[in-house]
Every structure is written in C-alpha cells, then in structure tokens.
C-alpha positions in Angstrom: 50.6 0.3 55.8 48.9 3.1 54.3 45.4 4.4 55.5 43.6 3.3 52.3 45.1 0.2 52.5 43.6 -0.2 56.0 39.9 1.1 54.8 39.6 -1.6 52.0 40.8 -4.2 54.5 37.9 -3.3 56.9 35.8 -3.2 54.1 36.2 -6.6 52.7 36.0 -7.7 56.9 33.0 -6.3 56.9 31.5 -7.5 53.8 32.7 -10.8 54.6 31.2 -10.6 58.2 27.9 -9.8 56.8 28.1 -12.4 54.5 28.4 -14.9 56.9 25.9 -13.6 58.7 23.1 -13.9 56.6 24.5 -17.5 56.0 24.0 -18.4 59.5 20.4 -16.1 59.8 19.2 -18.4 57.3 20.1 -21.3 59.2 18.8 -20.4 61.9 15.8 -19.8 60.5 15.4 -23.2 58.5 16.3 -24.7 61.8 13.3 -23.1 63.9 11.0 -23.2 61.2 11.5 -27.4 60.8 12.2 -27.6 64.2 8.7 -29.7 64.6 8.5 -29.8 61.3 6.5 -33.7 60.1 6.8 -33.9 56.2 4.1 -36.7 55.9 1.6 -35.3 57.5 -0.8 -33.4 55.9 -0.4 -29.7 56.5 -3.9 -29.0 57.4 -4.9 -27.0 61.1 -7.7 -29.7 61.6 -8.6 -33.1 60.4 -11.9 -31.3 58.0 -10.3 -28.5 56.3 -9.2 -29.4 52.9 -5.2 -28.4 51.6 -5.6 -26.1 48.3 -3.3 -27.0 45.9 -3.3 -25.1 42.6 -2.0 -26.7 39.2 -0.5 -25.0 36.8 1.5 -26.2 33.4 4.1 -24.4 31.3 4.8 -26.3 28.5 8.4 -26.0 27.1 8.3 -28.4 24.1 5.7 -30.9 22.1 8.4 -33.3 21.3 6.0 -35.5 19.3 2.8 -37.9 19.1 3.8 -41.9 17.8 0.5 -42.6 16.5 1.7 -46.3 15.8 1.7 -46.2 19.8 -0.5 -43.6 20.6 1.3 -41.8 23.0 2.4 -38.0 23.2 5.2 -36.4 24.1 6.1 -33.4 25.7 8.4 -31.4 27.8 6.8 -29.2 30.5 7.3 -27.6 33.7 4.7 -28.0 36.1 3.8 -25.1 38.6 2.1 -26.3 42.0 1.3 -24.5 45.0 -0.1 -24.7 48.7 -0.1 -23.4 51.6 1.8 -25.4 54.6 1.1 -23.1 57.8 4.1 -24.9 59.6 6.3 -23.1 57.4 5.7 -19.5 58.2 8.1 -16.7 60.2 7.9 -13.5 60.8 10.2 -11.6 58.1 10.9 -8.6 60.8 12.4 -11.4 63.3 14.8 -13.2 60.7 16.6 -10.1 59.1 14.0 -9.7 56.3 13.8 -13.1 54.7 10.7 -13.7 52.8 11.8 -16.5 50.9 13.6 -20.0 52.1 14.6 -22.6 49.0 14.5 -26.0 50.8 14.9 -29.1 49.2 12.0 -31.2 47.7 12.4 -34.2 49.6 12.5 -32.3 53.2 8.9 -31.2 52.9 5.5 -32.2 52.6 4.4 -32.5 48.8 1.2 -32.9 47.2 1.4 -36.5 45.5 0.3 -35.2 42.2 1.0 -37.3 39.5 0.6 -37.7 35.8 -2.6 -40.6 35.4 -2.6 -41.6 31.8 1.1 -42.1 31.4 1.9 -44.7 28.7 5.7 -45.5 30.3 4.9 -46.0 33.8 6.9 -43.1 35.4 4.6 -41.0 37.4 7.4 -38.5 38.9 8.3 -35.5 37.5 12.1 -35.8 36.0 14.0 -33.7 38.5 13.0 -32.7 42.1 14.1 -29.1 42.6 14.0 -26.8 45.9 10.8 -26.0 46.4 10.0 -22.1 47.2 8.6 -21.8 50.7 7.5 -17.8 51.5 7.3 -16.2 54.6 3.3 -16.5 54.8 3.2 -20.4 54.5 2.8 -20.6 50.3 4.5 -23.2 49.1 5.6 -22.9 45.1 7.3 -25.8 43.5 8.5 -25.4 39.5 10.1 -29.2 38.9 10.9 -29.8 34.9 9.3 -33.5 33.7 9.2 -35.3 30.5 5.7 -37.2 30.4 4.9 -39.4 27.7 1.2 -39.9 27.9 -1.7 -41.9 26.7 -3.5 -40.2 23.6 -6.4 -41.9 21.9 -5.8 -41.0 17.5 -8.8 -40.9 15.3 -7.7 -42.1 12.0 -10.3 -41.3 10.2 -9.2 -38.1 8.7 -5.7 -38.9 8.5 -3.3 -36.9 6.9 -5.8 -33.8 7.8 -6.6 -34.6 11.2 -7.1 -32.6 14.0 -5.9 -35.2 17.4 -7.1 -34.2 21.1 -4.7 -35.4 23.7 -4.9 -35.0 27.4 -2.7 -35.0 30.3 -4.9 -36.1 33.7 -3.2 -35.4 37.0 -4.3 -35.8 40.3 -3.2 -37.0 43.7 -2.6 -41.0 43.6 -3.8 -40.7 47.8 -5.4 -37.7 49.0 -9.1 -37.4 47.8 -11.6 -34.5 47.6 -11.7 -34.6 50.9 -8.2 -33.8 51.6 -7.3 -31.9 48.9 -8.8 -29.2 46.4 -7.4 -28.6 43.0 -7.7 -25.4 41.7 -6.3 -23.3 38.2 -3.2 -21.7 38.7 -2.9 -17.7 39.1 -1.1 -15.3 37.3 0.6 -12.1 38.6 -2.3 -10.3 38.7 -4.5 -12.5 40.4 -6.2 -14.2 37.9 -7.2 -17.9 37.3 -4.8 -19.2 34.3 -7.8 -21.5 32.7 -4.7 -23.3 29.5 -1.5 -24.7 29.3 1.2 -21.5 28.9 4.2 -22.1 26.4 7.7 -21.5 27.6 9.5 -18.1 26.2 12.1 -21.0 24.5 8.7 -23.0 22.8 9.3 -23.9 19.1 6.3 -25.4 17.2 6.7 -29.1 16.0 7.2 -29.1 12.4 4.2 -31.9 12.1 1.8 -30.5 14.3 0.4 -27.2 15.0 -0.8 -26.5 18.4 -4.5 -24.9 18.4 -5.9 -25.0 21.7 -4.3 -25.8 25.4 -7.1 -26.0 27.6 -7.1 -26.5 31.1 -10.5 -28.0 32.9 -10.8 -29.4 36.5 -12.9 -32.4 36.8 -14.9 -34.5 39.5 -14.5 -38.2 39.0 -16.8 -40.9 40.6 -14.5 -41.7 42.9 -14.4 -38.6 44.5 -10.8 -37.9 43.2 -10.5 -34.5 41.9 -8.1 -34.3 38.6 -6.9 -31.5 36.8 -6.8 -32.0 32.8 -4.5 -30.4 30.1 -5.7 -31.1 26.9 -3.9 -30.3 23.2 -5.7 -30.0 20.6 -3.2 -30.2 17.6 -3.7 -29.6 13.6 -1.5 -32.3 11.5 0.4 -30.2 8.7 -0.4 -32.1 5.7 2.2 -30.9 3.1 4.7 -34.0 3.8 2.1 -36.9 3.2 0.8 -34.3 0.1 4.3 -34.5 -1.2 5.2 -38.0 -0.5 2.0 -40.3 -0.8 -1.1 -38.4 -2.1 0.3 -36.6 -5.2 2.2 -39.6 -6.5 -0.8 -41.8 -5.6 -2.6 -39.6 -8.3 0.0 -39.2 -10.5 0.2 -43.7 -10.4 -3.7 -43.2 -10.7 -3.4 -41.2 -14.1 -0.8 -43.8 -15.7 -3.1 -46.2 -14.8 -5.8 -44.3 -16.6 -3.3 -44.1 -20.0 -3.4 -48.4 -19.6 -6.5 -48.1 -21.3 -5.5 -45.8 -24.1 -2.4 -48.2 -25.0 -2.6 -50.5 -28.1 -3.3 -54.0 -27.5 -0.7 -55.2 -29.9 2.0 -53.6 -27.6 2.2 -55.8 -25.1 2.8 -53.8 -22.4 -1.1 -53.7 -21.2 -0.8 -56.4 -18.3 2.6 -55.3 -17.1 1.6 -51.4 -16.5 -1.7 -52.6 -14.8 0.1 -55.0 -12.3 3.0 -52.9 -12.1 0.9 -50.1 -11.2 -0.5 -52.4 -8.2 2.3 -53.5 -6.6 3.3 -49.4 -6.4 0.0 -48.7 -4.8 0.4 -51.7 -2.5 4.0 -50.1 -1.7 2.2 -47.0 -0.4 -0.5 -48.8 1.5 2.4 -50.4 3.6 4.1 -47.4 4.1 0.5 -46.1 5.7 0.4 -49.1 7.9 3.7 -48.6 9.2 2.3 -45.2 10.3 -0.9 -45.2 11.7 -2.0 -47.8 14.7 -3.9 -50.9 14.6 -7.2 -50.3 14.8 -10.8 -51.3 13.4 -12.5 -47.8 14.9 -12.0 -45.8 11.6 -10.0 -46.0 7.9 -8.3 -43.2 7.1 -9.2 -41.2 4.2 -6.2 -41.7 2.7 -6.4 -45.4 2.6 -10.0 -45.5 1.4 -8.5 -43.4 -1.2 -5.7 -46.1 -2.2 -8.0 -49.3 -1.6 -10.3 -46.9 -4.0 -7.6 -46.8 -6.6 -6.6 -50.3 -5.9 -9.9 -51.4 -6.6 -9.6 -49.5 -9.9 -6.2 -50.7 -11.4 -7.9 -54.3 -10.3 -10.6 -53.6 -12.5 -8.5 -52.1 -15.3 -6.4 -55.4 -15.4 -9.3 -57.5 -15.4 -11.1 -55.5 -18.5 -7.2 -56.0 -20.2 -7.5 -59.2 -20.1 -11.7 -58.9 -21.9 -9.6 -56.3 -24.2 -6.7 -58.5 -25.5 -9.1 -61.9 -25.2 -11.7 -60.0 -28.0 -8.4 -58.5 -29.8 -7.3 -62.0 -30.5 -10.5 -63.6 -31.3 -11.1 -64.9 -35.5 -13.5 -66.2 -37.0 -12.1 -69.7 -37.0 -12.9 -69.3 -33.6 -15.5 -66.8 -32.6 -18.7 -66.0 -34.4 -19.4 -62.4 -33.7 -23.1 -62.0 -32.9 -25.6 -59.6 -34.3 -25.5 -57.5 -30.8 -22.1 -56.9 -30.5 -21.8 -56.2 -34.1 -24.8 -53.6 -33.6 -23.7 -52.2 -30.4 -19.7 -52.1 -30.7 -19.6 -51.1 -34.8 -22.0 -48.8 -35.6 -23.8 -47.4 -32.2 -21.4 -46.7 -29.8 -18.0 -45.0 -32.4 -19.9 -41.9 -32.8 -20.6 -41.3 -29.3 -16.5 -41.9 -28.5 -15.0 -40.2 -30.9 -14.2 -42.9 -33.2 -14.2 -42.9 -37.1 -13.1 -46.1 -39.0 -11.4 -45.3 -42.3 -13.7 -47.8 -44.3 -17.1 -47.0 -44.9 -19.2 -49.5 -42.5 -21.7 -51.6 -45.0 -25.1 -50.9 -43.3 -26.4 -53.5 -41.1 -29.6 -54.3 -43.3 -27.0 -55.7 -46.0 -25.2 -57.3 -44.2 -27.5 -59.4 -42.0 -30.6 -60.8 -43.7 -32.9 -63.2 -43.5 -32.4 -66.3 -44.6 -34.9 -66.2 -47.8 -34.1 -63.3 -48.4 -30.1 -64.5 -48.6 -30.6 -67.3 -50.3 -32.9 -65.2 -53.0 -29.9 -63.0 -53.7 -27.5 -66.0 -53.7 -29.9 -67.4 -56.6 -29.9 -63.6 -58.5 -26.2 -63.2 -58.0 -25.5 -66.8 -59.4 -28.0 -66.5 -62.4 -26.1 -63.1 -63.0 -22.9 -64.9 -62.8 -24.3 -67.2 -65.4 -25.8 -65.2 -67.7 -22.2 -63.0 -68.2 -19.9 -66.2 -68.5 -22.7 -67.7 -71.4 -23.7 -63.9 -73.2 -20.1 -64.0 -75.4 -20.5 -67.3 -76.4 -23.9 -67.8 -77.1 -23.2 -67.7 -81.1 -20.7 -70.4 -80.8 -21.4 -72.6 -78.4 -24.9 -72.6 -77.3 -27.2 -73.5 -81.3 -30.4 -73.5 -79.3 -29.8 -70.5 -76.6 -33.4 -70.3 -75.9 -34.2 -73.8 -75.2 -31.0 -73.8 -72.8 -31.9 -70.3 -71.0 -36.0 -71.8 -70.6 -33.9 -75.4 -69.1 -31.4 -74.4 -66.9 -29.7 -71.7 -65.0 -27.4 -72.8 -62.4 -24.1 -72.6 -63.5 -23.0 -75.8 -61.9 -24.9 -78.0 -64.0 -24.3 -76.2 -66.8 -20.2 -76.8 -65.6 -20.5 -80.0 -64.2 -22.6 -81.5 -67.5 -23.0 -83.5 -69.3 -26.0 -82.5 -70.5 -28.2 -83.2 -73.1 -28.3 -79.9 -75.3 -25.0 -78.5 -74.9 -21.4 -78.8 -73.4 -18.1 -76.8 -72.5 -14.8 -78.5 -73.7 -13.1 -80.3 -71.3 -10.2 -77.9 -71.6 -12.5 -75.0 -70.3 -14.3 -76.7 -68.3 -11.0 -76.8 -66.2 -10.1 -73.3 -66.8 -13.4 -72.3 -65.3 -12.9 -74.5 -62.5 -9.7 -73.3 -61.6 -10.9 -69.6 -61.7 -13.6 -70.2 -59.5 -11.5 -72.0 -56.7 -8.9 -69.1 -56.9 -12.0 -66.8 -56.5 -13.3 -68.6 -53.7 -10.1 -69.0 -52.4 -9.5 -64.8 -52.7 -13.0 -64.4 -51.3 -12.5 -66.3 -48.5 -9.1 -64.8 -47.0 -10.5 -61.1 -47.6 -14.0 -62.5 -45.4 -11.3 -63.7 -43.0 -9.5 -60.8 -42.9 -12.4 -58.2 -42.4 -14.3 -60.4 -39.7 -10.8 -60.1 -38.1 -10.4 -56.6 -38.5 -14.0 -56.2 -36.9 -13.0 -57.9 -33.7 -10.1 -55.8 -33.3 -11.8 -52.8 -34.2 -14.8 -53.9 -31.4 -11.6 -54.6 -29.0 -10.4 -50.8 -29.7 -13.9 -49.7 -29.2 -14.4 -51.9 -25.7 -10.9 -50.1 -24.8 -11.8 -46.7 -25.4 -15.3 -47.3 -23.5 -13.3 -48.9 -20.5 -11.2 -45.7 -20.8 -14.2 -43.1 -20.2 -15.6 -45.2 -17.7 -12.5 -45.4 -15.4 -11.4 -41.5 -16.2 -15.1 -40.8 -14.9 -14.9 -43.1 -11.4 -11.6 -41.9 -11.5 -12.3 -38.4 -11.0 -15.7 -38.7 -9.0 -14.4 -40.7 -6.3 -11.1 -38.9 -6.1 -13.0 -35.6 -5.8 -15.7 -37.1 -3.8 -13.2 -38.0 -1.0 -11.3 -34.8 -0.5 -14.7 -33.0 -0.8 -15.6 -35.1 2.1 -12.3 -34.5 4.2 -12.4 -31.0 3.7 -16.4 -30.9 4.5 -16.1 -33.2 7.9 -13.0 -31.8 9.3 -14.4 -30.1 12.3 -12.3 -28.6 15.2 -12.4 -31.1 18.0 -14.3 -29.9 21.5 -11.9 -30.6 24.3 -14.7 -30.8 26.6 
C-alpha cells in the first residue's frame, strides 16, 4: 500500500472518529441536562415569579375568509419563546454546543392555543423540535393551519373593509403564571404585527392592509395575545359579474317604458327583467351570511331596482288598461283631457300631428251648446230651403216667420207647404249616412285621444323612473364611497 493511500485512510478514521464523537457529546449532554428534567412542571425558580413567554406570528398564507360561515383562514408559523432554567450548560464543558434540538413532546411547553377557532382544533398542525440554547431560552417555530372565528359586516359589501382576529392565550396558566409579551427581532426590538413569510402571495380577493399585534388583559385575569387582519375586498369581480349587469338590466328596464303599447311585449320585458334581478339577489344570498345586523349595499341596490321594475310593471298595466279604453266604454273627463292633451306634451317633448281644437270649443256649457246646436241647425235649414225657395216654398216669408227646425219642416205635414215624398226620403237617407259618418269619425278621435293620453302617461312614467333611476343609483355608491372608513383594530 502506498503512503498516500495510508494518509486518506487515517484521514477518513479520523473524520469518522470525530464524528462520532460529537454524536455521543451531544448525548451526553441531553442526558445530563434531562437528567432531573420534570416536563409538567412549570419552569419557574419559585412558586411567585411569573414564566415570560413571548408570541410571535409569521404568517405564510391567507388562504381565505367564507363569509357564508364567517371564518378565516390562514397558514402561519407561530414563534414562541421562554426561558426554562433547567435546561442550561455550560458551552465550554460540552465541546462548544450552544444549541440542542429536542423534541416537542419531551419538554415543558407553554399551553398556548388559538381561542376563537371555528373547527375546534386548538393545536398547532405539526409539533417540531423545539430549539433549547445554552442559556436556558427556549424557541419553538411549529407550522399550523387555524381557521378562526371572524365577525363580517355586510353592510358595505362588495367594498368592505373586514377585521379579523386571531386571540391566543394559555388555556391553564394565568397572569399569575405566565406573561405574554411581543416577540423580538434581531436587533432587539419588540415586533408590535403579524410578519409575512418570504414565500407570502396576496389572495386574489383580499388585500391585506394592516397586521397588528396588541396584548390584552381580560377579566379573568388571562392574558391573550391578539393578531388582527385588517383586509380590503377587491371589488372588480362582483363589478364584473353582478353590479354592471344589474345596471345594464336596470336601463332595459328603463326602455320598457319607451316601447309601444301595441307591441305586446311591455308585460313580458318588465317581469322578465324581475325574475333576472331575483336571479342575482340569490346569487348574493348564497354569498354573504345570515344575518339581520346590516344589508349590504349591494342588495339595497337590487331590492331598489326590484322595487323599480315592480313599479314599472304595475304603471304597464295603467298604460295598456288607458291604451285600450273607447268611448263605448270610458268617458274621458275634462281633467285628464286638460292635463294629458294640452298641458303636459309640451313640457315632454311631444307634438301631435293634428292641430289640438282648443279646449274652450270643445267643452262648453250646456246653453251655450245647445245655442250653437240651434244656430248650426237653423243654418242647416236655411241652405237646404235657399235653392228651392222659388219652387217650392209660394209664401217663403210666412214659412221663414213659422218655422225653423228642419225636422218639422221634414217630418210635415204641414199646413203651408211640403217636400215630395220622394225627397223627403232622399233627405232622410242623407242625413242618417251623415250621422252615421259623423259618428264613427267622433269614435275614432275620442279613441285616438285615449291612446294619445296612454303615450303621454308612458312617456311621463318614463322620466319619472329614468330620474329615481339615476338618483338612487348614484345616491348609493356616493354613500359607499363616502362611509367606507378604514376599520380601527383596536
């Protein structure tokens, strides 16, 4: 065998002596130092003094918040520390150790647990070695996943700001026993919020804007150390998905009013329009949690629009009932003639191709009617006779001082003059048909007047809801963005 050959195998000898060595240094060590070593006993040098533990949280993900439930989510490691004077050596005596890894369950731990969890674990998800140095600190990094108890306020929902806490204390040891203090950072300092993990990502619902840490004093003398999130919702889904098309349903609902009556489709768009907006509401209920503390902006802003479409299919229903009225049915009254014909067009926009007979013409008094009914007859009379005065009438003057309604003169006999019976038909006939021709165009203009006071009503319903329309849905955003105040976590 060669000399080199020799060297390395005194080398690797050696390296494997020393090896095993510090193998069996450490053992000896763990052995002497948990040679009295009592794991439920408090490690405090007399029965007064008080075990400092510090609390520390490094928070690795925010996995989610079920508001249905209202319970959050997260992935964390939790840094704790004491001091356990059992467990301290002199370095200089052991070879230089300063640091033993033992396992969890072989020494004393603080019983610090999370309060307001919502599953009922309280333990942390794996029990790693704990980190025990050569002066007695204790450090102890064990991963958990907590699911905890988080009150939502609805009321601003989709733009909400939520503050959820994490409580932990000890479930046995009191102030008396044990004092809870902030975690320290390499330099010494007091670590007063929750630190994120190197590997952190931001949930893409909620943004993360403050991670306070505060130590309270609760009445029953139980110190508990409290990690609170306060988280911003990011709004641009629900935007996407319910509010814009709950606006964009809003406007069609709008254009129900500017549809013709004669279409048909009036009723249908109004209650299809409200079965789509209860759609939506039911998606919101499927999301937020059951609870009479608040209404979410969101769904006063539906039942708003709800209440709206309601409306606009009841006033359908006045718009198609005075579309179809006649006046074999309906008499229209002097009001709505007044109000719906000649004052209100003007003002919306509305100019009917006829020219409108004014309103003193067409409704007078009842003297006054029958006075012109009189003149109009006697006018009647007077061209019917004037062409056949020469022939038929010998004493003109005695019949014009005698008689002047035409009916008599028609009807006869009479004593000074008479028509053949051949005209006497003829006229008869004319007049009927003239009557008759009279009658349907009355018909047919009373009839066009109701519809035209149905397109009038329509077109007022119209501005009306465009202008709640618009008010309330500005009015509610206005009123999200305006109240929307950072939450105080303490």
């Amino acid at each position: 065998m060669k000399r080199s050959d020799l060297f390395l195998l005194a080398c690797c000898l050696c390296s494997l002596s020393s090896l095993g060595g510090a193998g069996d240094v450490e053992q000896a060590l763990t052995e002497q130092v948990f040679k009295n070593y009592k794991l439920k006993i408090r490690p405090a040098r007399h029965p007064d003094e008080r075990v400092v533990v510090r609390v520390g949280m490094m928070l690795s993900s925010f996995v989610g918040l079920n508001m249905k439930n209202e319970e959050m989510s997260t992935v964390v490691v939790m840094n704790l520390e004491w001091t356990d004077y059992n467990l301290s050596w002199d370095p200089k005596e052991h070879d230089g150790i300063k640091v033993l890894r033992i396992p969890a369950s072989k020494v004393w731990l603080p019983d610090i647990v999370l309060i307001n969890n919502n599953d009922g674990v309280f333990d942390v998800a794996l029990r790693v070695h704990v980190q025990v140095h050569n002066n007695g600190r204790v450090t102890w990094t064990p991963p958990a996943q907590y699911l905890s108890s988080c009150g939502v306020r609805v009321t601003y929902f989709p733009f909400d700001w939520q503050n959820c806490s994490m409580q932990f204390r000890s479930y046995t040891y009191d102030s008396t026993e044990i004092e809870l203090q902030y975690h320290l950072d390499a330099n010494g300092k007091e670590i007063r919020e929750i630190q994120l993990d190197e590997a952190f990502s931001e949930s893409g619902e909620w943004h993360i804007r403050h991670k306070a840490c505060r130590k309270n004093m609760n009445k029953d003398l139980y110190e508990d150390m409290s990690f609170y999130l306060i988280i911003e919702r990011k709004p641009l889904y629900y935007v996407l998905n319910i509010i814009l098309p709950c606006i964009l349903i809003t406007i069609i609902a709008i254009f129900n009013f500017y549809l013709p009556p004669d279409a048909g489709e009036k009723m249908g768009l109004s209650i299809n329009v409200l079965l789509t907006l209860t759609v939506f509401l039911l998606l919101l209920a499927d999301k937020i949690p059951e609870t009479s503390l608040g209404v979410p902006i969101i769904v006063k802003y539906i039942m708003f629009t709800m209440i709206l479409v309601t409306c606009s299919v009841i006033l359908s229903v006045v718009v198609l009932n005075l579309h179809h009225r006649s006046p074999n049915t309906h008499m229209m009254p002097l009001w709505v003639r007044k109000i719906f014909i000649h004052m209100l067009p003007p003002y919306l926009c509305m100019l009917r191709p006829k020219v409108e007979v004014p309103l003193a013409l067409k409704m007078m008094p009842a003297q006054r009617e029958k006075k012109v009914f009189s003149i109009n007859k006697a006018t009647d009379e007077y061209f019917i006779r004037k062409p056949d005065a020469s022939i038929l009438f010998p004493k003109p003057n005695r019949f014009q001082a005698e008689g002047k309604n035409l009916r008599k003169f028609i009807d006869g006999p009479s004593s000074y003059v008479s028509l053949p019976p051949e005209l006497q038909s003829a006229i008869e006939a004319i007049t009927y048909i003239a009557e008759v021709l009279q009658a349907e165009k009355d018909y047919e203009a009373l009839k066009e007047d109701w519809q035209y006071v149905a397109m009038v009503v329509d077109r007022m319903f119209l501005c009306i809801f465009v202008i709640f329309t618009t008010v309330g849905t500005l009015a509610i955003f206005i009123k999200a963005s305006l109240n929307r105040a950072p939450i105080d976590p303490f």
